[in-house]
C-alpha positions in Angstrom: -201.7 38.0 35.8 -201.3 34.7 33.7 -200.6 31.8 35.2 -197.4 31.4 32.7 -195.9 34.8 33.1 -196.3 34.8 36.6 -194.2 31.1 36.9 -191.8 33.1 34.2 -191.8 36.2 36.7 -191.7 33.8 39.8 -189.0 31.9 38.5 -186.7 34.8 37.3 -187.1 36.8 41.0 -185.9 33.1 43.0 -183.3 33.4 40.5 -181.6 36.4 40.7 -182.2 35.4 44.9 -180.7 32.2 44.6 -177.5 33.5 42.1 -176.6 36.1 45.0 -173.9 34.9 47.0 -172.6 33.0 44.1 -172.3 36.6 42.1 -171.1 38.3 45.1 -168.1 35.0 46.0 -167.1 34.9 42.4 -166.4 38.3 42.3 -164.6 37.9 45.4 -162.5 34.9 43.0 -161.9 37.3 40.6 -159.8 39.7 42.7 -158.0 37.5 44.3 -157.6 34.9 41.6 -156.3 38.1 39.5 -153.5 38.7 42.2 -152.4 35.4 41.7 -153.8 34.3 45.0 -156.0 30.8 44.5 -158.9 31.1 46.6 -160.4 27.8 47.3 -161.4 29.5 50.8 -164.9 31.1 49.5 -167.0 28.6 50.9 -165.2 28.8 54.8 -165.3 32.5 54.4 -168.9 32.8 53.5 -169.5 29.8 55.9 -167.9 32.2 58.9 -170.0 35.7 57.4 -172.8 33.6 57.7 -173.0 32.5 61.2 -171.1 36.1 62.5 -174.1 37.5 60.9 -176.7 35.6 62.4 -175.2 35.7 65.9 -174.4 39.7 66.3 -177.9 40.4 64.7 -179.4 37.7 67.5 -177.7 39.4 69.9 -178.0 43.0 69.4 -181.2 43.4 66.9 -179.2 44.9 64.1 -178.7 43.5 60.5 -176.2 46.2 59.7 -174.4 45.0 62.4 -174.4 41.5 61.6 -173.1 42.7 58.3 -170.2 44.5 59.7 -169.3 41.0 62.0 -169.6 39.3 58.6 -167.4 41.0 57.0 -164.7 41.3 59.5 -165.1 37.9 60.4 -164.5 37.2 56.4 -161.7 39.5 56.7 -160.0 38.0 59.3 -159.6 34.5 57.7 -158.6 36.3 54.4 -155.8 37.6 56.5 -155.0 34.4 57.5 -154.8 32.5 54.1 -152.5 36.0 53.4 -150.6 35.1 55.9 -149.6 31.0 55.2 -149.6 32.4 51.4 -148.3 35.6 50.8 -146.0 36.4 53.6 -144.8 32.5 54.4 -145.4 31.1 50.8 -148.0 28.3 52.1 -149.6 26.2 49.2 -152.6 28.4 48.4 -154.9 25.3 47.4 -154.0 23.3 51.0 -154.3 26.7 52.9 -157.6 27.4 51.3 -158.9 24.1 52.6 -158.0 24.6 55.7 -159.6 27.4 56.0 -162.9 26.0 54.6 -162.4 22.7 57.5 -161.7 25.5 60.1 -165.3 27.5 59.3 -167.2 24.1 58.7 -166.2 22.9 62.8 -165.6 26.4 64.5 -169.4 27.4 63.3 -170.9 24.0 64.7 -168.6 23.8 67.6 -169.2 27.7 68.8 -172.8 27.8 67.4 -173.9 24.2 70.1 -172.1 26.0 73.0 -173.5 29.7 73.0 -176.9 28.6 71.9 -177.6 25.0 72.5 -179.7 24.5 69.2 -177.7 21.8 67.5 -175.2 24.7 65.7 -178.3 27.0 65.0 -178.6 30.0 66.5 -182.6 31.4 67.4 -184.6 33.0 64.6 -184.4 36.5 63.4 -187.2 38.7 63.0 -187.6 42.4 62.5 -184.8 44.8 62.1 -182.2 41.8 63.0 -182.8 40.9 58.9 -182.5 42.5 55.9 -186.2 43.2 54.7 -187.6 43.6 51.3 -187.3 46.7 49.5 -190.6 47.8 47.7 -189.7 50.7 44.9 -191.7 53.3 44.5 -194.9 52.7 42.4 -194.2 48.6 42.4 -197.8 48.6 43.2 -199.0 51.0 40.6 -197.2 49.4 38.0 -197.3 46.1 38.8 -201.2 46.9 37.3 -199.5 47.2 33.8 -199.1 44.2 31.6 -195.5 42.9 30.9 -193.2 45.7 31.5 -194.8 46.7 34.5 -195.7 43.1 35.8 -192.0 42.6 35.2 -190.5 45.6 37.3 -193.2 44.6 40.2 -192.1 40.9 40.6 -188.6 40.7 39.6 -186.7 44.0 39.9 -188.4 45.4 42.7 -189.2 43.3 46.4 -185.5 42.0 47.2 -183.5 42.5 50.0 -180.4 45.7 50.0 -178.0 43.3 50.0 -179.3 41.6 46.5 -179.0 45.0 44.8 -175.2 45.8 46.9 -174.3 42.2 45.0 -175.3 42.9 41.3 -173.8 46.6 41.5 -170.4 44.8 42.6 -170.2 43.1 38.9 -169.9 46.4 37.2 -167.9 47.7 40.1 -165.7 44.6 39.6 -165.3 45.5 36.1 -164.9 48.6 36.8 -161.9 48.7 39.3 -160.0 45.7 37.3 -159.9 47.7 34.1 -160.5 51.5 34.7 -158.2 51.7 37.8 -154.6 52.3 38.3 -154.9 49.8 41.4 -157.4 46.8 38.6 -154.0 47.2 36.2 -151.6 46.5 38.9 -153.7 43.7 40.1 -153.9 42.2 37.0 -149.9 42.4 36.4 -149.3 41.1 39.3 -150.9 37.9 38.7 -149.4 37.2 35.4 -146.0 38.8 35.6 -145.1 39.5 39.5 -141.5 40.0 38.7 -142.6 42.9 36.4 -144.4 44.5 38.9 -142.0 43.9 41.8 -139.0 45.7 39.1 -141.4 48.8 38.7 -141.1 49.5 42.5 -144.8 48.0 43.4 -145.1 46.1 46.6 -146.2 41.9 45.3 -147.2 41.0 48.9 -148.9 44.6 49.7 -151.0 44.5 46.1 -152.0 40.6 46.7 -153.0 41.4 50.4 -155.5 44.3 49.5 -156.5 41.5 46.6 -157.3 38.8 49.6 -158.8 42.0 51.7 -161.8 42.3 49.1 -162.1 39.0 48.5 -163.0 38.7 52.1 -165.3 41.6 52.2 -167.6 40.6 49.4 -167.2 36.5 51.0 -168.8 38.3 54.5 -171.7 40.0 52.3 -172.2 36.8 50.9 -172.3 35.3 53.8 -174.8 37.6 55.8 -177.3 37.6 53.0 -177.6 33.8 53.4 -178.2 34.1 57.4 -180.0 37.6 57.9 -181.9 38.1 54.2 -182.5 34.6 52.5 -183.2 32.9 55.6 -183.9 34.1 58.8 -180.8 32.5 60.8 -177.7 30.0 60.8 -178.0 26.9 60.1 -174.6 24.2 60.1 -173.2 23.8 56.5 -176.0 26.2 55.0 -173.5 27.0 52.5 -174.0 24.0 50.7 -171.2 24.0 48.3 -171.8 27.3 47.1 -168.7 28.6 47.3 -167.5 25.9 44.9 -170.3 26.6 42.7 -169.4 29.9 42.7 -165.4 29.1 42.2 -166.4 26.8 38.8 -168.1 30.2 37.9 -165.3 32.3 38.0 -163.6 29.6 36.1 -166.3 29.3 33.4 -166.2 32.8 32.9 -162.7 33.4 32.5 -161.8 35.4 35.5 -164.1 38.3 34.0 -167.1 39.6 35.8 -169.4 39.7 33.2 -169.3 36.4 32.1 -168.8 35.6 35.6 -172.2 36.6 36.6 -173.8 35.2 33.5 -172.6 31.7 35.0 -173.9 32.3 38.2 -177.4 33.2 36.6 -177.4 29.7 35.0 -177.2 28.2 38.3 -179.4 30.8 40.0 -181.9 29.5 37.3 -181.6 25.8 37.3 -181.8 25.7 41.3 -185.0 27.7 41.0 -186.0 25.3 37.8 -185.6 22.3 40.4 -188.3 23.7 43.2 -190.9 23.8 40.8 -190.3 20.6 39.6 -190.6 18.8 42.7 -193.9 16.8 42.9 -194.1 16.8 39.1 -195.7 13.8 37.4 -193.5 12.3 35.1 -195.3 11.7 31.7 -196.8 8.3 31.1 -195.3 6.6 33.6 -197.8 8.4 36.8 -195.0 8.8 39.1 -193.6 11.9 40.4 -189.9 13.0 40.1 -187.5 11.6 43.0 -186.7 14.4 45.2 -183.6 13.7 45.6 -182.9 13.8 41.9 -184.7 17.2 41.7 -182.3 18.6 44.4 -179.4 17.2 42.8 -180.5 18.7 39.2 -179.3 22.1 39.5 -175.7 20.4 40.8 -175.5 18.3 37.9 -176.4 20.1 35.0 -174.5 23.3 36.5 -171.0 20.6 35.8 -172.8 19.4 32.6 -173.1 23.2 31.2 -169.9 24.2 32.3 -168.0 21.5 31.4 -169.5 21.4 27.9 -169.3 25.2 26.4 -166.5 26.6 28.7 -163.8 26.4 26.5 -160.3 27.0 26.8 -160.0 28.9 30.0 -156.4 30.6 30.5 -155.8 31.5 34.2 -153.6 34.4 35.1 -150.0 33.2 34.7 -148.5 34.0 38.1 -151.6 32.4 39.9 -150.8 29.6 42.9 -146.9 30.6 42.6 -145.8 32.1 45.7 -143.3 35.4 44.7 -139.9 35.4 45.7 -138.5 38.5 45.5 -135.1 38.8 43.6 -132.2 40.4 46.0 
């Protein structure tokens, strides 16, 4: 293969790697966001998926099942920011926070005393992570220039849980405008009153909202322990969940242009490991790393701040229902 397609080819698979949990947390944004229902929690709840992942699958050899504690782990502190929000009218934004502070310590705290490792838990190998899936005839056509080259190094080879994340952006789409349940949603988090006067449950619509929120958080959250990496490591996160809030943003609370955001900074992270070690022209020093690390964080703000336009949230959103009586 050419050396330039195969840095094109290279640089496209860590991509769509890298944009994973960010696709499968914004999506998570969008439903709850929808509701009316702000979700600064992404980051805690992917933070939690993350380490419930690594530790069932350390301790019973099982990725699925480190999935399933990811999720309900996720769940769980969904429930919670219900909870202070929904039922008790909490401030979403200070409840969301909390939940993120909670996850950061909890993971550390519980992760030095059942393992001793600093907040790591041990390794994973084998069936305890999410391997790569090679398609049938990757090999065969991988042989064919272009077309083939591409569906060898870039479709085919990533984990189940990369594929699970990109089929939940049409999904997305999919339940928010071609479902009875999407339209409700939707209403509810621009006119809640409207949807209250219909005879619709607000709290009962916004909690199933904050249910799959919490769900595709956990996904997130075991891909980064049990299929990126190969076990928990304190604060591996790193701000994603943000990243992956500004995304929903930048797209408009629609999943298309959602994932399209994500991409970008899928991209420019991968853009920043090849640029490490990189001479700098005419002046014979290389890039400082720090700067290259920073990169994909800074021109993420840069990008977004300059083309995203008006963005109009949902009405109703971070106003807590009170129902009429």
């Amino acid at each position: 293969m050419d050396d330039t397609l195969l840095l094109v080819f290279s640089t496209l698979d860590s991509t769509l790697r890298v944009a994973t949990p960010l696709v499968l947390c914004a999506m998570a944004g969008i439903f709850s966001e929808r509701s009316g229902i702000i979700d600064i929690g992404l980051e805690g709840k992917m933070l939690a998926g993350a380490f419930a992942a690594a530790t069932v699958a350390a301790l019973t050899g099982s990725a699925f099942v480190g999935l399933f504690a990811a999720i309900g782990i996720s769940v769980m502190m969904a429930l919670i920011h219900g909870f202070a929000c929904i039922t008790h009218r909490g401030n979403q934004v200070v409840s969301g926070l909390a939940i993120n502070i909670l996850a950061s310590g909890l993971t550390v705290t519980l992760g030095i005393a059942w393992f001793r490792q600093g907040g790591q838990t041990p390794n994973l190998s084998g069936d305890a992570r999410f391997a790569p899936i090679d398609f049938i005839g990757s090999e065969l056509l991988g042989q064919i220039p272009v077309l083939g080259q591409f569906y060898a190094e870039v479709v085919s080879g990533h984990s189940l849980l990369v594929y699970i994340a990109y089929a939940m952006v049409p999904l997305t789409w999919w339940v928010l405008y071609r479902t009875r349940f999407g339209l409700r949603l939707r209403a509810v988090g621009e006119n809640p009153q409207a949807v209250d006067t219909a005879g619709i449950s607000v709290s009962f619509l916004r909690y199933r909202a904050v249910i799959c929120a919490g769900i595709l958080c956990g996904i997130a959250g075991a891909y980064l322990s049990t299929a990126q990496n190969a076990q928990f490591v304190r604060e591996m996160t790193a701000g994603q969940g943000y990243i992956a809030l500004a995304a929903m943003i930048f797209g408009k609370w629609r999943p298309k242009t959602a994932l399209l955001a994500c991409l970008l900074f899928g991209f420019l992270d991968a853009l920043a490991v090849r640029l490490q070690g990189v001479i700098i022209p005419g002046l014979d020093v290389q890039l400082p790393v720090q700067l290259v690390q920073a990169l994909p964080y800074v021109l993420t703000v840069v990008l977004l701040a300059g083309f995203i336009g008006k963005a109009v949230a949902p009405k109703a959103i971070g106003v807590p229902y009170v129902k009429e009586r």
